[in-house]
Structures are given as structure tokens and as C-alpha cells.
N, C-alpha and C positions, 0 to 999 in steps of 0.2 A: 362707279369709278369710270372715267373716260380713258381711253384708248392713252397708254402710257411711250414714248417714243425715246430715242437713246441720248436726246437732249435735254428730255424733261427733267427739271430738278427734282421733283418728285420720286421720281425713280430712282434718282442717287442716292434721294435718302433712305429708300424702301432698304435699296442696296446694302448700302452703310449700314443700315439697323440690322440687317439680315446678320450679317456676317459677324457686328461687334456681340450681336443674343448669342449667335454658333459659337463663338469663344466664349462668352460668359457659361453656357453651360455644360461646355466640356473641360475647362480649368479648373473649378473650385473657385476659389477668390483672388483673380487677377487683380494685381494694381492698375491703373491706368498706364504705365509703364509698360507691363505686360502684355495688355493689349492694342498700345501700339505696335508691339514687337508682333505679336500673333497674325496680328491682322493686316498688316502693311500700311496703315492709313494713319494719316499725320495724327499727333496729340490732340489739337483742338477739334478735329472731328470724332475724336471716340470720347473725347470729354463732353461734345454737344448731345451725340448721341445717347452717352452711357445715360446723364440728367434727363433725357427726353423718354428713355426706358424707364426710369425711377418713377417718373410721376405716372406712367400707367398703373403701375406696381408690379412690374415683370424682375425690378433688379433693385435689390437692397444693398444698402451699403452695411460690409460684413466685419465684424471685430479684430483687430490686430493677430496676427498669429503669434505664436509664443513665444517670446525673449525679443521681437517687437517694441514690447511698450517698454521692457527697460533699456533699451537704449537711448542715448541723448537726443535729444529732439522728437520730434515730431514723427509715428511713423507712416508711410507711407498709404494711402486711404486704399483698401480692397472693397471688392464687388463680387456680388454673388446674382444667380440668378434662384429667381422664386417661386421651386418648381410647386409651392402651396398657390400661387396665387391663384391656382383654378385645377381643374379636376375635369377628370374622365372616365367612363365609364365601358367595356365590355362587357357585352351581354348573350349567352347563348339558350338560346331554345331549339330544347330538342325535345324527342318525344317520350321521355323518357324522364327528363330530368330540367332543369334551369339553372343557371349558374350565371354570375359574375364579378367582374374582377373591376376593382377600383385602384387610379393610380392618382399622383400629381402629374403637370403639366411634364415631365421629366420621362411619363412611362413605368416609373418602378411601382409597384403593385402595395397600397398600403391596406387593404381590405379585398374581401373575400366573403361568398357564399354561392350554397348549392339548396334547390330543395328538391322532391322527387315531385312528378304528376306522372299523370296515368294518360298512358295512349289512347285513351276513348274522351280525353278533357276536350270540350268544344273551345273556340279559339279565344272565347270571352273568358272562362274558368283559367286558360294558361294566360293570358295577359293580366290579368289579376293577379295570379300568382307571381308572375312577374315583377309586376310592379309592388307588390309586400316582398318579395327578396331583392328588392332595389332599397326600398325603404331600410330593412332591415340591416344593409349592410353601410347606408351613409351614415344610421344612427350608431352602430357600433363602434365607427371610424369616426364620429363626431363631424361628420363634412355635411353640412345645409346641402340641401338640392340645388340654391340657386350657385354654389361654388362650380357646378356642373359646366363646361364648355363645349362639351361633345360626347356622344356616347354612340357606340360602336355595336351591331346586332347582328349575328348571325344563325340562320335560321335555314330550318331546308325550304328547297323549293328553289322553281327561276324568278329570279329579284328582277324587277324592273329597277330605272337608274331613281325612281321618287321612291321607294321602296314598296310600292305594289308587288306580292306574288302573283304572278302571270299562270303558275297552274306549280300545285304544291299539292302531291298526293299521299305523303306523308302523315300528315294532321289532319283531322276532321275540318272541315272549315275554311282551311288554308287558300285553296286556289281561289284567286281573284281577293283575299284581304287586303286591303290597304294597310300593312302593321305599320309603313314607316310615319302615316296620319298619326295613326292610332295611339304611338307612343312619344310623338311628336307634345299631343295633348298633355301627357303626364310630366314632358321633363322642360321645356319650355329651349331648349336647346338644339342644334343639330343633331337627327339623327339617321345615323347612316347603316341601312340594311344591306347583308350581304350575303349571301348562299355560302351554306354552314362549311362544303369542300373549299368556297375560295378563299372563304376566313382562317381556314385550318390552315390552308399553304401557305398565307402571309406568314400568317403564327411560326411556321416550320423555319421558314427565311430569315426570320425574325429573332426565334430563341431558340429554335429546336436544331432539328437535324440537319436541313438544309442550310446552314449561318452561310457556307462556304461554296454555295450555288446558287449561280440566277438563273438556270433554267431548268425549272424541276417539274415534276408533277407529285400532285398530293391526293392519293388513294382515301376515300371513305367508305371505308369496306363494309358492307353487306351485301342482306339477301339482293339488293338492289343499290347498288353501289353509285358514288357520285366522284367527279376530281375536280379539283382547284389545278390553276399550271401558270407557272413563272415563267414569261418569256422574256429575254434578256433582263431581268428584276423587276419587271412590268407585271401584275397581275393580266393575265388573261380572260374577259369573260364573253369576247365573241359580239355581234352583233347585235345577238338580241337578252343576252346574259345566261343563254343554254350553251354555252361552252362546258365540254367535261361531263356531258348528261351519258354516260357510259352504262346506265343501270338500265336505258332501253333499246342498247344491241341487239339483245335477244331478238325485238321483233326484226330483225332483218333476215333472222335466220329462222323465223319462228321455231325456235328452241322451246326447252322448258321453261314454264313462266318461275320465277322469282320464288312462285309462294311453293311450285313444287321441287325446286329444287334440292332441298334437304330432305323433301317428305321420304321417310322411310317405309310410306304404306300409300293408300289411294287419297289422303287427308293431307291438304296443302299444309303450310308452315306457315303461317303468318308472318311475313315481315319483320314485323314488329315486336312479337311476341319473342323474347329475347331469352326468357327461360328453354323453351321448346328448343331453339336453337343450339343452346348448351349442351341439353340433354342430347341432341345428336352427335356432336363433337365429341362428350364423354363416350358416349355406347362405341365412336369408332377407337377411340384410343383403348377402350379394352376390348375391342376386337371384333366386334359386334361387323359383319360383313356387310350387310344392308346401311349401314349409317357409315361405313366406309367408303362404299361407292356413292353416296349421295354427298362425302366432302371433297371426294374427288371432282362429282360434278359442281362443287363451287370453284376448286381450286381452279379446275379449267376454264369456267364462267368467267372467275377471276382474271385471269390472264389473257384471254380473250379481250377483254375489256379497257386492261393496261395496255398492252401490244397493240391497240387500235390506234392509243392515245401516242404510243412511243414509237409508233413508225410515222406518226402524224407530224410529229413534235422534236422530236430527234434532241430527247433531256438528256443532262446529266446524271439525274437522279429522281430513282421513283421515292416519295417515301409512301409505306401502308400503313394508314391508322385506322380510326373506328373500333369496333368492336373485335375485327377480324385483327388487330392487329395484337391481340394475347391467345391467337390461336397458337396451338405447338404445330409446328410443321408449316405453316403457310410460305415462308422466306424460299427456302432450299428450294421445292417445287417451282415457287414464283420466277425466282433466278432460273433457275434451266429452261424453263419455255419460253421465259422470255429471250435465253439464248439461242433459241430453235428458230422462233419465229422477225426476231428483230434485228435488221442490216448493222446497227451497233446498238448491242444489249447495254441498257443502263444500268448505272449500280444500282442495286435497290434496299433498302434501310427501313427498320422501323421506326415511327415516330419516337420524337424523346417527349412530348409534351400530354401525352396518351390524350385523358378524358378534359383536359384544360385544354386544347387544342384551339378548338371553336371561340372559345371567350377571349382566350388571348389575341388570336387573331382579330375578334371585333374590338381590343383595347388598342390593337394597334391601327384600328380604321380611322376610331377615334384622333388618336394620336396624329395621323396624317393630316385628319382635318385641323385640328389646333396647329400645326408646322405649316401649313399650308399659309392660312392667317396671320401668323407672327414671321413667316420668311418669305410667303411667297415670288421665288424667285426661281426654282424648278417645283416642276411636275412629281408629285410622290411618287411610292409605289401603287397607292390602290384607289390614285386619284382615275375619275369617271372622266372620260372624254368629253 
């Protein structure tokens, strides 16, 4: 498309579509009436437009509402928008687990699935499994793959904007994958990669806890933690997409590494190893002293990390998710140090989205991208410069 300027006709009517679709799908079934009124624009331009919607198949014409048809005459013709006419996809890979969330063009979620893989899967065994808990969920929901428009993926590691990991230590395999190619091939659609902290914040903004802040930061709490951060409703991911990489502070201070953090003996903790991790949380909640002082040293790790981010950033609101976020005691601790250490402590909240966090966020990548195409007329939230 060539260079669009404020006389072009073409842009009025990008315009005019834009705005008569943003009434169609926030009213139910407006009359053309209606959407005159909504929209400020004369009758024969929402009538051109509403027919020029129709024949894409974005807007059907919707049945009489009730006591309608018995009235005398004719009644008045409504319109609906057709949030079937296409589909989207959120997808998260993590190491642990896979999940995704399928919606219509609308965002609301008509399908759903998870399956487990294992932290030592190389990155051909999880994209595999991937793509069978993709399959599995269009076939349950009856939606063809080609109904797809866009699908949303968030994943650890730093995302390049083609959706290249740039170094993702995480996963076997990850650093330097090209996954956004890679899944590109299975769905024949857009796909838009995104680092699993930034998907999570969207998600927060979006459905969860954040609704009522645009500038937040979104904790993913571990051994080696990562953040997503909303600045003025803008995702943040920084220059090179290592924005929010909070889980390699330590090396500035050469602290204890990650893996010995919780170790309660001379035998690191693995990361990843999520059991072990437990077992030290339980041993300090019944009092076990050794597995106390080593959740103290995440608590502070913890906070060290946020406090980097919140004197950087100056949020409204932390929120902490991931794993750390069904720990007992994390919140209280978090709040006081961060009232120690930060010019204005933020409030800080747990997620409301827990372990759907990631997926939701990558349905609403998705989602941006399909708004983008049917209004483009502003800049989303988690659109890429």
C-alpha cells in the first residue's frame, strides 16, 4: 500500500470502515439508524459501508429482535458483526507445560488446551507437541486451521521482532531457534512471537489484574525471573527485546547464582526442577531453618530485581506471577522492601490469571494483529515499531 495522505479518499474510507466495524461490535445488532447515531456519519455512508463489510463476510445481517416482527410493517433491518468469520490462536510454551487458548475474531475464548512436556524435550519434540495440542483443540472446537488469522506465542527467551530467539536459556535448543519460521510453516498465517513476561503483562492489562493500569510491571517469578512492563499502555520491550531481563542482576553483583539459591546443602537447585523447589518452601513453612534462610534469599533476590525495575520505571503496579506467585508469604515481604528501597513504592498484587497468564497474553497478540488489519487507524498495544 502506498503512502496514505489526509486527502486521500482511500483513507476516509479505511476511516469510515474503521469506526462503522468499532460500533458493529460493541452494540449487538444496530439498525443502520443506530449507527448513524453512534457513529456521527451520514446514513448513506454507513449504508455504503455497512454492504461493503457484508460482502467480505465481517457483518451479517441479524434477525428481528422480539416483538419486531409483530409489528405493522416492515421492521427495521439490524446488523451484527461476525466474530466466526475467522479465528485466533494463543499459544504458550513453556518448560514445563503447553497450552492454548482459541477465540473468534471478538477475543472471547471458545476452546482450550494444555499438555505436559518435560524440561529436557529438545525443541523439535516441544514444537511437535505443539502443534498436536493445536490440532487437538481446532478439532474439538470444530474450527478448520485455514479459519485461523492470526496466532499469538509466547515463549521464554529474548524475541527478536521475526520471531527469532536471540539467546533463550531456558529450553534445550532455544537460543538462536527461529520458532516464529518454524510455526509459521504449520499454520499458514501470522505468527507473532513474544517473550512469555511480555505476554503475561499484556494478559494482566487485558483480563487480569492490571485492567485499571497502564503502567505496570509484570513479575515471572523464579529461580531466574523475567518482567514484561506497560508504559503509558504501550508494551515495553526495549531495543533489542531484552527489556525486563531482571533474572541476570545477580551477575552485577556476583551474588549467588540462581541454581544456588534455594540450595539448602552444597547441590544447586535446578531452575527448572520445580518439585525440588517446593520441597524447599514446604521444609521452611514447617520450620526447617536451613530452607528458611535460602527463601529468604529469593525473597530478597526477588525484590532486588522488582526495585531495579521500579525505580527505573516509576509503575503503578507490580503484579507477581509464575510460579512464585502461590507462594505463602511472598506479597507482605515484597511490599515492605519495596517500601525501603523505592522513591514511590508501587502497589503490588498477584496475578488473577495464574497459569493461563502467557496464552492469554499471546491471544491477545493475536487479536492486535487482526485489529490492526480490520481498523488500522491507531497503533495497538503490543504492536512492534
Amino acid at each position: 500500500m502506498g503512502r496514505l495522505t489526509g486527502g486521500d479518499p482511500s483513507l476516509l474510507r479505511r476511516i469510515n470502515s474503521a469506526v462503522v466495524l468499532h460500533a458493529l461490535r460493541g452494540a449487538g445488532s444496530p439498525t443502520l439508524t443506530d449507527l448513524t447515531r453512534i457513529t456521527g456519519l451520514s446514513r448513506p455512508t454507513v449504508e455504503g459501508v455497512v454492504e461493503g463489510l457484508m460482502e467480505t463476510g465481517l457483518v451479517v445481517e441479524a434477525p428481528a429482535e422480539d416483538g419486531e416482527a409483530r409489528r405493522q410493517g416492515r421492521p427495521a433491518r439490524r446488523f451484527r458483526f461476525r466474530a466466526e468469520a475467522g479465528h485466533l490462536m494463543g499459544v504458550e510454551i513453556g518448560p514445563h507445560r503447553i497450552a492454548a487458548l482459541l477465540s473468534g475474531l471478538d477475543g472471547r475464548v471458545i476452546g482450550a488446551g494444555s499438555r505436559t512436556v518435560s524440561e529436557t524435550a529438545s525443541a523439535d519434540e516441544r514444537l511437535e507437541r505443539v502443534r498436536a495440542m493445536v490440532a487437538d483443540v481446532l478439532r474439538r472446537a470444530g474450527v478448520p486451521r485455514s479459519s485461523l488469522r492470526a496466532v499469538g506465542v509466547g515463549a521464554p527467551g529474548i524475541v527478536e521482532a521475526d520471531g527469532t530467539v536471540r539467546l533463550g536459556t531456558a529450553l534445550p535448543d532455544w537460543t538462536g531457534l527461529p520458532l516464529g519460521e518454524r510455526l509459521r510453516r504449520s499454520f499458514r498465517c501470522p505468527v507473532l512471537v513474544e517473550n512469555d513476561a511480555n505476554a503475561a503483562a499484556v494478559a494482566e492489562h487485558w483480563k487480569g489484574a492490571a485492567v485499571d493500569s497502564d503502567d505496570i510491571v509484570f513479575v515471572l517469578a523464579g529461580l531466574s525471573p523475567g518482567a514484561g512492563s506497560l508504559i503509558g499502555g504501550r508494551l515495553h520491550r526495549g531495543f533489542g527485546g531484552a527489556a525486563g531481563e531482571i533474572g541476570a542482576l545477580h551477575l552485577l553483583g556476583r551474588e549467588a547464582t540462581p541454581e544456588m539459591l534455594l540450595s539448602t546443602t552444597d547441590e544447586p537447585v535446578l531452575p527448572l526442577d520445580e518439585q525440588a523447589v517446593a520441597t524447599v518452601f514446604r521444609r521452611a513453612r514447617q520450620g526447617d531453618s536451613a530452607a528458611q534462610e535460602a527463601v529468604e534469599r529469593f525473597i530478597q533476590r526477588l525484590v532486588h530485581g522488582v526495585a531495579a525495575l521500579v525505580l527505573a520505571l516509576d509503575p503503578e503496579l507490580v503484579v507477581i506471577g509464575g510460579w512464585a506467585a502461590g507462594i505463602d508469604g511472598v506479597l507482605e515481604p515484597l511490599r515492605g522492601e519495596l517500601a525501603r528501597y523505592c522513591l514511590r513504592p508501587p502497589r503490588v498484587a498477584l496475578s488473577l490469571l495464574g497459569e493461563a497468564a502467557v496464552a492469554t497474553g499471546a491471544l491477545r497478540l493475536a487479536l492486535d494483529h487482526v485489529e490492526e488489519e480490520l481498523f488500522a487507524v491507531e497503533k495497538t498495544v503490543t504492536a512492534r515499531r
